[in-house]
N, CA, C and O atoms as a Maestro MAE file, in Angstrom:
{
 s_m_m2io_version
 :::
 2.0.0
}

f_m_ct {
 s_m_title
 :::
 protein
 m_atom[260] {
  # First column is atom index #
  i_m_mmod_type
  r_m_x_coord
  r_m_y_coord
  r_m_z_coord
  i_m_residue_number
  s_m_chain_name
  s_m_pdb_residue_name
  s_m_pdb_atom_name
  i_m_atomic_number
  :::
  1 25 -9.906 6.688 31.008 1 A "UNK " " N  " 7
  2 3 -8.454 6.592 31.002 1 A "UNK " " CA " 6
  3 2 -7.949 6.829 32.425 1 A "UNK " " C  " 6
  4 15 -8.407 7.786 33.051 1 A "UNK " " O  " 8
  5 25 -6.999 5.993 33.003 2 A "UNK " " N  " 7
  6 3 -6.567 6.168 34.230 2 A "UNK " " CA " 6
  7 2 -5.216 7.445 34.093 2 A "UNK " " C  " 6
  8 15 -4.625 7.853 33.093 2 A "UNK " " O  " 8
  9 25 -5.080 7.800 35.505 3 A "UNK " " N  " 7
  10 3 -3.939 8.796 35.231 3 A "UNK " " CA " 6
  11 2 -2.379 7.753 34.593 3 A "UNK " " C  " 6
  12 15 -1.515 7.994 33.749 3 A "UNK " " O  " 8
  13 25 -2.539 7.048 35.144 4 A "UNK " " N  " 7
  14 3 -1.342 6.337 34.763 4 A "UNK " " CA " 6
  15 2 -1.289 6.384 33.334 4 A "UNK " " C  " 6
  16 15 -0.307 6.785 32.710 4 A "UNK " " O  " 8
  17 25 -2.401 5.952 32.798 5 A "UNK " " N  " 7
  18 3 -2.413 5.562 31.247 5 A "UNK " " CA " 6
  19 2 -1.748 7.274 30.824 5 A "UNK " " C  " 6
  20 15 -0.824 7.453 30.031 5 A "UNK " " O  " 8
  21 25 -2.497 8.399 31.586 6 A "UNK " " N  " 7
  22 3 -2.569 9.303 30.707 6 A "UNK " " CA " 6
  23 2 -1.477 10.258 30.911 6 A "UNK " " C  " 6
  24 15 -1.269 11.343 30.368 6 A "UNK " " O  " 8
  25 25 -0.596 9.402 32.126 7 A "UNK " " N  " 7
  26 3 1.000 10.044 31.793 7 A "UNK " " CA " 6
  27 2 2.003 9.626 31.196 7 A "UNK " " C  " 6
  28 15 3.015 10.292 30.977 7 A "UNK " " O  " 8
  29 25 1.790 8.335 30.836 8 A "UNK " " N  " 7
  30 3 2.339 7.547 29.803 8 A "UNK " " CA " 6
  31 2 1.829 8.132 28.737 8 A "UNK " " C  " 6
  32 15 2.821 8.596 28.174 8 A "UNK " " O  " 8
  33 25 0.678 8.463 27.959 9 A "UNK " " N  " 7
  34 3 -0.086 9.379 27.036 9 A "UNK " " CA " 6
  35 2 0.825 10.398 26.745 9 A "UNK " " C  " 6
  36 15 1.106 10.739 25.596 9 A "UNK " " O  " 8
  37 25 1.310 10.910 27.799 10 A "UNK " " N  " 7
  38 3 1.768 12.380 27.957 10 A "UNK " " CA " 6
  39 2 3.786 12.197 27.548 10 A "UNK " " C  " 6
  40 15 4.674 12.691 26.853 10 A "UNK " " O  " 8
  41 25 3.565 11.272 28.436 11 A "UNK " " N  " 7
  42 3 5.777 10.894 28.373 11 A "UNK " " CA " 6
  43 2 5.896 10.570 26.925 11 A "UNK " " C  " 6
  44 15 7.017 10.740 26.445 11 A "UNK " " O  " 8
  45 25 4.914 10.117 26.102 12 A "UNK " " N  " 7
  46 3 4.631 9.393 24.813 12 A "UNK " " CA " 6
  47 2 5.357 10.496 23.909 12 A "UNK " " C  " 6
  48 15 6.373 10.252 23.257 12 A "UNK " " O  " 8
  49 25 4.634 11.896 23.952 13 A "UNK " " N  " 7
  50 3 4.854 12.856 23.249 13 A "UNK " " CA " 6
  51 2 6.380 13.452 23.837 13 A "UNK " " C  " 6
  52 15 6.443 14.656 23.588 13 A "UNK " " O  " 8
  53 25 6.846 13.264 24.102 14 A "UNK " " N  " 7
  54 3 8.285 13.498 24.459 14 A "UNK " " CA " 6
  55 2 9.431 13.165 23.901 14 A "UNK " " C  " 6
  56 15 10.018 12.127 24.206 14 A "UNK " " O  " 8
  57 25 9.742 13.763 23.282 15 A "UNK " " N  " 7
  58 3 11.202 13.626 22.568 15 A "UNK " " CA " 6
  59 2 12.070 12.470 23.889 15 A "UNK " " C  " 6
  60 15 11.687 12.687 25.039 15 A "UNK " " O  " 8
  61 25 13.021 11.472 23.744 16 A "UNK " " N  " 7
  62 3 13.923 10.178 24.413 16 A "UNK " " CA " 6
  63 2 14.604 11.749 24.964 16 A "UNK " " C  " 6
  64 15 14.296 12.095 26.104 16 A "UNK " " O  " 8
  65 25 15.406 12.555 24.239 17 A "UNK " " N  " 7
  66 3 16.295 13.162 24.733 17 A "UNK " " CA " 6
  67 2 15.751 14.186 25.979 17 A "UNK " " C  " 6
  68 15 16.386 14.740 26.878 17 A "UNK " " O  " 8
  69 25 14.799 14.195 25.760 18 A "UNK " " N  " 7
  70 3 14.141 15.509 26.575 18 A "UNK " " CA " 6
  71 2 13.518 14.911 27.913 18 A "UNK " " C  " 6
  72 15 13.445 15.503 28.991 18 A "UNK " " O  " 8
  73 25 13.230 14.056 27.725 19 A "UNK " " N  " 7
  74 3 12.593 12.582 28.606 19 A "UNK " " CA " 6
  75 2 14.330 13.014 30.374 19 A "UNK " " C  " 6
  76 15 13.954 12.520 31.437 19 A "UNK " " O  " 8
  77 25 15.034 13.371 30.433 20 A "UNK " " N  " 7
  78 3 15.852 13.055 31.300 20 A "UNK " " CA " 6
  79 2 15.271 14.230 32.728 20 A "UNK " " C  " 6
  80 15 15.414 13.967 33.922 20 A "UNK " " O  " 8
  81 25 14.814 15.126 32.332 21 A "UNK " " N  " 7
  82 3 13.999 15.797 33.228 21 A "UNK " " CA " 6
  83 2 13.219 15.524 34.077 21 A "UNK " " C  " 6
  84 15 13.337 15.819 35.266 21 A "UNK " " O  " 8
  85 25 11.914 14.651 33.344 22 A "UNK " " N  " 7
  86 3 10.930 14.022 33.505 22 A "UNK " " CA " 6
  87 2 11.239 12.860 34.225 22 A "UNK " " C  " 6
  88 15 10.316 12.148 34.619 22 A "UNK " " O  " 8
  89 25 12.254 12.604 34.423 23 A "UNK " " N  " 7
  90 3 13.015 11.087 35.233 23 A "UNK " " CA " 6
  91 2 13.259 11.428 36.429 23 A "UNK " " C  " 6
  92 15 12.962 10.740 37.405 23 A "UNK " " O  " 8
  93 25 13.736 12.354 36.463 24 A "UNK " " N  " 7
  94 3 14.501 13.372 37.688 24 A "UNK " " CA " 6
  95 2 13.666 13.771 38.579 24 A "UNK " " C  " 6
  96 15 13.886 13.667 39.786 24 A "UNK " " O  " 8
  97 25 12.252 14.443 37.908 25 A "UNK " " N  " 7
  98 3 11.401 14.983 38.579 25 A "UNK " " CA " 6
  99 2 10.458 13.581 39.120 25 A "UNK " " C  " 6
  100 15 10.116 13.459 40.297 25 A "UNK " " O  " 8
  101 25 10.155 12.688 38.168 26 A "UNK " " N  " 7
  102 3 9.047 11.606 39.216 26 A "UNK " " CA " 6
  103 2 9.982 11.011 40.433 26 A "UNK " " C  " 6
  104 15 9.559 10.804 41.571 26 A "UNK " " O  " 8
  105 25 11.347 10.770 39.982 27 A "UNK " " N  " 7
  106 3 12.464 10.380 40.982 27 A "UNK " " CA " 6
  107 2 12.169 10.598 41.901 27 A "UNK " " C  " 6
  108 15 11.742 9.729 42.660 27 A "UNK " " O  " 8
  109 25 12.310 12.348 42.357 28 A "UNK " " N  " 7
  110 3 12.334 13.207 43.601 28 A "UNK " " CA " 6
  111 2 11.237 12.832 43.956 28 A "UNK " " C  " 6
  112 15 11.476 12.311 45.046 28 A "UNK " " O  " 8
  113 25 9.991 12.725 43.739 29 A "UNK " " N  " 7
  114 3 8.272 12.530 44.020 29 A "UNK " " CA " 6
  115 2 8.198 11.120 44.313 29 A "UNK " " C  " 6
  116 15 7.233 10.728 44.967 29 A "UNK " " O  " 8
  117 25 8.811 10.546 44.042 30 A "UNK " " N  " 7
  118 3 8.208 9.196 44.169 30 A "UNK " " CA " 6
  119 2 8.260 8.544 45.624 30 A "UNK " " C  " 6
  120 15 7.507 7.710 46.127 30 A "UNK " " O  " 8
  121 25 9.645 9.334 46.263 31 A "UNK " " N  " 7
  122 3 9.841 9.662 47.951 31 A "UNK " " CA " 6
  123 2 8.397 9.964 49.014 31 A "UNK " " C  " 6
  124 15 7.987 9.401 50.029 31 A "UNK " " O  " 8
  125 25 7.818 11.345 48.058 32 A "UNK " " N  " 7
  126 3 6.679 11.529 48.660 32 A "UNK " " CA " 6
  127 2 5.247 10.976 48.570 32 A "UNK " " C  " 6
  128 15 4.268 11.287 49.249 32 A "UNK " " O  " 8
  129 25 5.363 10.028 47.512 33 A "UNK " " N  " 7
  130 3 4.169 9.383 47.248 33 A "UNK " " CA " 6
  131 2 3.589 8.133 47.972 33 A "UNK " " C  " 6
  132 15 2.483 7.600 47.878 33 A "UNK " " O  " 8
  133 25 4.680 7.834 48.722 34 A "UNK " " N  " 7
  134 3 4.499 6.569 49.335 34 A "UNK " " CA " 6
  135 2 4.620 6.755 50.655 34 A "UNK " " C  " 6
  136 15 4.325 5.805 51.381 34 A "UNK " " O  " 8
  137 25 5.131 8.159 51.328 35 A "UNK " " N  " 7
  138 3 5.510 7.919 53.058 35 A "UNK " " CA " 6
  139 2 4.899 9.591 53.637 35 A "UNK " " C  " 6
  140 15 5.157 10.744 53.292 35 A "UNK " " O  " 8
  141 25 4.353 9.222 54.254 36 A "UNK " " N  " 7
  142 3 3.663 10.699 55.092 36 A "UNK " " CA " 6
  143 2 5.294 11.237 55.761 36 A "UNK " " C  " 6
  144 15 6.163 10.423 56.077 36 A "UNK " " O  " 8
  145 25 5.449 12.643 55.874 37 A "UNK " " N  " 7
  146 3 6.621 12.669 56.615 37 A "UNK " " CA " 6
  147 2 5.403 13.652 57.713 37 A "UNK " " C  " 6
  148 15 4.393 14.355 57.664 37 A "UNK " " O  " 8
  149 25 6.588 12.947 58.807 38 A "UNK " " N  " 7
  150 3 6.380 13.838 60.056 38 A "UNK " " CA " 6
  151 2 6.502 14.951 60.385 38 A "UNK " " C  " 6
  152 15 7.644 15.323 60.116 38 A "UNK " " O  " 8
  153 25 5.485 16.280 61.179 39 A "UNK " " N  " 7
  154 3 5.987 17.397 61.250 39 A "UNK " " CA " 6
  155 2 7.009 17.378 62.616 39 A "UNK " " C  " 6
  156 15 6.891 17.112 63.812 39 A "UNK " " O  " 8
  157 25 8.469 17.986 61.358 40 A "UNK " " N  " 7
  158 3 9.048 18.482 62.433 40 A "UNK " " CA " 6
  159 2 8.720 19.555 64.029 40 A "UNK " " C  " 6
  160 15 7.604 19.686 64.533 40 A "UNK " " O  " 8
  161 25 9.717 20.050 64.438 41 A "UNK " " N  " 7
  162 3 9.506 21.056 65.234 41 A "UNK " " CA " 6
  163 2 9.342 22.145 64.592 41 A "UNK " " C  " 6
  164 15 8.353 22.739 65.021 41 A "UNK " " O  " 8
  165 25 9.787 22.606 63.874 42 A "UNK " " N  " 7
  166 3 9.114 23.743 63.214 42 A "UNK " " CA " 6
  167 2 7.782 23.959 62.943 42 A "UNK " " C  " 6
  168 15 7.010 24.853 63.288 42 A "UNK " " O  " 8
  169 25 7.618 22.670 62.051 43 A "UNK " " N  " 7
  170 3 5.837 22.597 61.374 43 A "UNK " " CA " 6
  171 2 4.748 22.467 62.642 43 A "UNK " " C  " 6
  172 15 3.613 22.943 62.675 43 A "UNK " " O  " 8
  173 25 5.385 21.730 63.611 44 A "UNK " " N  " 7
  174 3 4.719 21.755 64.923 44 A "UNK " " CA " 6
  175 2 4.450 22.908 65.378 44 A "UNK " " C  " 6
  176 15 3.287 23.145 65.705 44 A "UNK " " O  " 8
  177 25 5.511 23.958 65.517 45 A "UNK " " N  " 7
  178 3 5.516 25.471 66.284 45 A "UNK " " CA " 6
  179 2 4.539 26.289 65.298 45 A "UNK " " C  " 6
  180 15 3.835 27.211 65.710 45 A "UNK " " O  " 8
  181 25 4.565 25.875 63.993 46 A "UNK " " N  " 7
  182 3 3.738 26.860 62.705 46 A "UNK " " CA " 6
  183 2 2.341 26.220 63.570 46 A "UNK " " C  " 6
  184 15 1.769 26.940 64.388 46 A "UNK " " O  " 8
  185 25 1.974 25.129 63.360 47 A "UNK " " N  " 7
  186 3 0.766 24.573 63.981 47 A "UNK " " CA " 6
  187 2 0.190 25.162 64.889 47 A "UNK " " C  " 6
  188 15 -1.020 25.389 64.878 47 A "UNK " " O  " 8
  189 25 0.949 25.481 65.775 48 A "UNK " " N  " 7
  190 3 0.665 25.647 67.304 48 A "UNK " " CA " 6
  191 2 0.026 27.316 67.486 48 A "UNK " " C  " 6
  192 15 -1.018 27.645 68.049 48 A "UNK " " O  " 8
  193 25 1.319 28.439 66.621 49 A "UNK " " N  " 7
  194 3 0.531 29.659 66.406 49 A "UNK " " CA " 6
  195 2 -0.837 30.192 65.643 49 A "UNK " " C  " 6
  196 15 -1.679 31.043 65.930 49 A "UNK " " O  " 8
  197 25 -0.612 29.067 64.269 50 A "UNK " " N  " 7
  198 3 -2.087 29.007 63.842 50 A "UNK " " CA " 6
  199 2 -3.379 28.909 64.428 50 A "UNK " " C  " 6
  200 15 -4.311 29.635 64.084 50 A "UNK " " O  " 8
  201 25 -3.487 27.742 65.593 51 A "UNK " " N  " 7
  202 3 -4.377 27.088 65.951 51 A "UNK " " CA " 6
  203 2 -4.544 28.585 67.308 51 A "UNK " " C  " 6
  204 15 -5.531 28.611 68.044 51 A "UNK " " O  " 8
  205 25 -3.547 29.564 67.394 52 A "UNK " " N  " 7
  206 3 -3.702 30.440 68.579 52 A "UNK " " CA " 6
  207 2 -4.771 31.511 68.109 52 A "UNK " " C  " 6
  208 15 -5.893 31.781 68.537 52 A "UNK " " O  " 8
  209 25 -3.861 32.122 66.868 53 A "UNK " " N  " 7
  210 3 -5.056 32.917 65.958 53 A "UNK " " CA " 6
  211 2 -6.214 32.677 65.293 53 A "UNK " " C  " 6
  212 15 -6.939 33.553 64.822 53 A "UNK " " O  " 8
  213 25 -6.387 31.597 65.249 54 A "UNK " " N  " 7
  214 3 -8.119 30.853 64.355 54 A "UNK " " CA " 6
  215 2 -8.744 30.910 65.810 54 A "UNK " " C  " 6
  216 15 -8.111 30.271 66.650 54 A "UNK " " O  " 8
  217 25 -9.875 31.564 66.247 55 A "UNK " " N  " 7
  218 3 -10.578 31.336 66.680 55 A "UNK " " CA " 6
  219 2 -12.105 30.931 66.507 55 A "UNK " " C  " 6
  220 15 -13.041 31.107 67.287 55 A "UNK " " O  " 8
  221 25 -12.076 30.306 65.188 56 A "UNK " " N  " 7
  222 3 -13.044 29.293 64.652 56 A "UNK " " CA " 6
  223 2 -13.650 30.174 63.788 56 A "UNK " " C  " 6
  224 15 -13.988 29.682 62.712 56 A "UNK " " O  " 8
  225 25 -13.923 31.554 63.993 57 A "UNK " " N  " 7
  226 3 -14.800 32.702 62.904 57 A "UNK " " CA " 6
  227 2 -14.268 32.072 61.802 57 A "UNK " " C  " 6
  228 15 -13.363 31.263 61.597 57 A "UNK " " O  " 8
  229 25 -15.182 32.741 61.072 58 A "UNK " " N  " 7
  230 3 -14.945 32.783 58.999 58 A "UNK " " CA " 6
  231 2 -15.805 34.242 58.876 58 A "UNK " " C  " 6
  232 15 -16.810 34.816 59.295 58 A "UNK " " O  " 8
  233 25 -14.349 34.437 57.758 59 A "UNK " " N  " 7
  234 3 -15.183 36.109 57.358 59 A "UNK " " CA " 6
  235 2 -15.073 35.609 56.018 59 A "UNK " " C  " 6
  236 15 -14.240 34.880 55.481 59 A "UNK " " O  " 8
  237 25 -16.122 36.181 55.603 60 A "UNK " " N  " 7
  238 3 -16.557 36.237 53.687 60 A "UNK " " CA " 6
  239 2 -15.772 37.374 52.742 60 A "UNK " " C  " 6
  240 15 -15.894 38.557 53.060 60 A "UNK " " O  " 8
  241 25 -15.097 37.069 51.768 61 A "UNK " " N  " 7
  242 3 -14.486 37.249 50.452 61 A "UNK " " CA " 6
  243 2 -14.833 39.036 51.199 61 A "UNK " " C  " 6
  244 15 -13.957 39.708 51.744 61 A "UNK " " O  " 8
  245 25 -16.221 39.455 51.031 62 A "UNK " " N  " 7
  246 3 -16.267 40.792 51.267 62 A "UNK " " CA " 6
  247 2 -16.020 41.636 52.001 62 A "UNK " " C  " 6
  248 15 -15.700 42.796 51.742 62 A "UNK " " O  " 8
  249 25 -16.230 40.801 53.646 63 A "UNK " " N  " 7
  250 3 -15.912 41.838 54.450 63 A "UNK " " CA " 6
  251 2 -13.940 41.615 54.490 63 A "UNK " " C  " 6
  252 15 -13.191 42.449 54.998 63 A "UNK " " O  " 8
  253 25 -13.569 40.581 53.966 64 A "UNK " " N  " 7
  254 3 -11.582 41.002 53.480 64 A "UNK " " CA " 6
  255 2 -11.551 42.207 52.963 64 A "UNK " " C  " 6
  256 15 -10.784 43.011 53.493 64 A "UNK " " O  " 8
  257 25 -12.460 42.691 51.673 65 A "UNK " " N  " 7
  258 3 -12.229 43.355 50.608 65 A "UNK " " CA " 6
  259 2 -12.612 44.863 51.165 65 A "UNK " " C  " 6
  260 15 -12.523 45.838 50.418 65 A "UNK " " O  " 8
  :::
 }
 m_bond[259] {
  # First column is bond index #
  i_m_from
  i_m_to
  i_m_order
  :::
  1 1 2 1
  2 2 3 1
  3 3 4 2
  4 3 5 1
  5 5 6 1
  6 6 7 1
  7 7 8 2
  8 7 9 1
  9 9 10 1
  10 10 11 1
  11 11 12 2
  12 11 13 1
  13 13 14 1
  14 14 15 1
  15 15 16 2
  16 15 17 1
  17 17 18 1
  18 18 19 1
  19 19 20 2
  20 19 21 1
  21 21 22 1
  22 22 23 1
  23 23 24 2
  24 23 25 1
  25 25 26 1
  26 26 27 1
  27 27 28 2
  28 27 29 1
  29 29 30 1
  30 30 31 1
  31 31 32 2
  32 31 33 1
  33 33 34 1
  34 34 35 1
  35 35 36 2
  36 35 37 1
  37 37 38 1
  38 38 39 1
  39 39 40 2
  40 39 41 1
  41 41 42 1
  42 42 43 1
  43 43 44 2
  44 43 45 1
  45 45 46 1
  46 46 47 1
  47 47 48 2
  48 47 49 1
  49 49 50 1
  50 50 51 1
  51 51 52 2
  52 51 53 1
  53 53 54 1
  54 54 55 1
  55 55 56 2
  56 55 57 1
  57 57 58 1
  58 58 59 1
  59 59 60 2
  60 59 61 1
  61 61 62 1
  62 62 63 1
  63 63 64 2
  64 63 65 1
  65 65 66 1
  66 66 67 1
  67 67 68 2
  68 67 69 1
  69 69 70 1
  70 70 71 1
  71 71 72 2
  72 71 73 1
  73 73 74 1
  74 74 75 1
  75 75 76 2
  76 75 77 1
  77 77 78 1
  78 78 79 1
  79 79 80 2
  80 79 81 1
  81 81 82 1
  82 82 83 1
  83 83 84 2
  84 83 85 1
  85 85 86 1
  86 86 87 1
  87 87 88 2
  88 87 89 1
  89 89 90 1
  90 90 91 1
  91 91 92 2
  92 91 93 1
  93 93 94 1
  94 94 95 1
  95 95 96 2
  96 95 97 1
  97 97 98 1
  98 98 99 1
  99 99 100 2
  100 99 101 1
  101 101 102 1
  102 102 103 1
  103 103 104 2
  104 103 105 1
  105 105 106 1
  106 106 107 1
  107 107 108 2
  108 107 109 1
  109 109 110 1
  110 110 111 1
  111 111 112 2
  112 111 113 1
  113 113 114 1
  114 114 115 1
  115 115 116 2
  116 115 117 1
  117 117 118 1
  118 118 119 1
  119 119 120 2
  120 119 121 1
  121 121 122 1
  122 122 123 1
  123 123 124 2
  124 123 125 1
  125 125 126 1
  126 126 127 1
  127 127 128 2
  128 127 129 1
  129 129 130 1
  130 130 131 1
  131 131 132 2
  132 131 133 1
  133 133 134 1
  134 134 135 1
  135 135 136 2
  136 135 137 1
  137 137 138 1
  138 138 139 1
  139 139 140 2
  140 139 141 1
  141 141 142 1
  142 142 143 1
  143 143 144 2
  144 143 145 1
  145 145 146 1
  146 146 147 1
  147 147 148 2
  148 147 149 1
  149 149 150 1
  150 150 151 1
  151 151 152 2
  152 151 153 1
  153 153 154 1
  154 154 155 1
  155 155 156 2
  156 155 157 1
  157 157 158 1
  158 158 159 1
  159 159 160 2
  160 159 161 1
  161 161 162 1
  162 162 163 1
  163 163 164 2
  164 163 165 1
  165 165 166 1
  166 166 167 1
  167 167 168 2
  168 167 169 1
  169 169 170 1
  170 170 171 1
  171 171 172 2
  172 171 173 1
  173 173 174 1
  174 174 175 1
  175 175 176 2
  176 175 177 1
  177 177 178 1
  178 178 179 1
  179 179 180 2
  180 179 181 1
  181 181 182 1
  182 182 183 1
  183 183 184 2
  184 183 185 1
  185 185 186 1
  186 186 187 1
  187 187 188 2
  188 187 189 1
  189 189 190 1
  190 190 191 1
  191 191 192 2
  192 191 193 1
  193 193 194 1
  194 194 195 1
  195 195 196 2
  196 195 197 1
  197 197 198 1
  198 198 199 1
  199 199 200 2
  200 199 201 1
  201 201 202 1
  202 202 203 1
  203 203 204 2
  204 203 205 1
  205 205 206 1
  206 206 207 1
  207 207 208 2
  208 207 209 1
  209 209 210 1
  210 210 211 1
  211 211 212 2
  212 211 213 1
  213 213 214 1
  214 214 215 1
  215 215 216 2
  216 215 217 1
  217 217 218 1
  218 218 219 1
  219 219 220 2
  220 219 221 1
  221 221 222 1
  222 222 223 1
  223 223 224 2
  224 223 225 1
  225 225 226 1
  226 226 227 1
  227 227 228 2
  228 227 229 1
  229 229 230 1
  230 230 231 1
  231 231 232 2
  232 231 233 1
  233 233 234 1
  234 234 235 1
  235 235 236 2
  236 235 237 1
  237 237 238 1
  238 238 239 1
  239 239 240 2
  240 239 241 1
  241 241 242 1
  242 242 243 1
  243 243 244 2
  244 243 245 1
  245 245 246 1
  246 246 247 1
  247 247 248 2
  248 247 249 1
  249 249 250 1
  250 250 251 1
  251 251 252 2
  252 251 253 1
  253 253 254 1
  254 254 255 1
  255 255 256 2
  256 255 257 1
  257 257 258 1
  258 258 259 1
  259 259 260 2
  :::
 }
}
């Protein structure tokens, strides 16, 4: 079964009236499904401090704990 099929599967079980949510919400998404957005300046500046503090290490689950 493809996802498609199996959200149609899913919208199936939905009351028509209750269905106006579910419109609203793929609405808003459907913006993001099709277009990469660009990082602003912000997401750029988040980028930029990240990449200051990673200095490539990895610590394991334990030595966090």
């Amino acid at each position: 079964m493809s996802n498609k099929e199996r959200i149609m599967e899913l919208i199936d079980g939905i009351p028509d009236r209750r269905l106006v949510f579910i419109v609203d919400m793929l609405e808003s998404l459907k913006a993001y499904a099709r277009e990469e957005i660009p990082p602003d300046e912000w997401d750029l500046q988040m980028i930029q401090e990240a990449e200051k503090e990673n200095d490539g290490k990895t610590i394991s689950f334990e030595e966090i704990f």
